[in-house]
N, C-alpha and C positions, 0 to 999 in steps of 0.2 A: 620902753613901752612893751609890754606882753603880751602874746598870742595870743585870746582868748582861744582857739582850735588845741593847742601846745596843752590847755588844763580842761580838757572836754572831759568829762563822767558822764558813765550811762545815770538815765535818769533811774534806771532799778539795777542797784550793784549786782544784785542775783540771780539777773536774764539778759539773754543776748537778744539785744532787738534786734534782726540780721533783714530788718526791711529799712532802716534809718542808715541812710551810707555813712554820717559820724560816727556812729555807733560801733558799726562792723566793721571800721576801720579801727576803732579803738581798740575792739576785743580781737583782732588781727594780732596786732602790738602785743597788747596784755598776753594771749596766748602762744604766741611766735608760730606762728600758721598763716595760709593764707587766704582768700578769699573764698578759694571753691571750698576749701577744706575745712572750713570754720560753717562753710552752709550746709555741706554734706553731713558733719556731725550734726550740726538741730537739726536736717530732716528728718537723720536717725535717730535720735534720744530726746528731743526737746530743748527749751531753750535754756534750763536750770543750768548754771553758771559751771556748777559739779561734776556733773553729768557731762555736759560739755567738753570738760579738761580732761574726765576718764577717756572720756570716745575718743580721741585727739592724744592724748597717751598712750591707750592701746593699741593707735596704726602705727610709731615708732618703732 
């Protein structure tokens, strides 16, 4: 039997909904960042998926 939580997708591949705790935990994963730092980036750039990954690359 399989997790349904283990194959969770945001419902919009190309925005991080960082108000749905699924969600932000997903793109936590996806991005290898973590919580504050994934909220810190969309306060600063929005939630575009892209934009996101730059903002989050460029504090490395």
């Amino acid at each position: 039997m399989s997790d349904p939580q283990n194959k969770l997708e945001p419902l919009d591949p190309g925005r991080v909904n960082s108000m749905d705790p699924a969600e932000l935990q997903y793109w936590c994963k996806e991005l290898h960042c973590t919580e504050a730092e994934l909220k810190d980036a969309v306060s600063k750039v929005g939630e575009h998926v892209t934009v996101v990954r730059q903002q989050l690359a460029s504090r490395r």
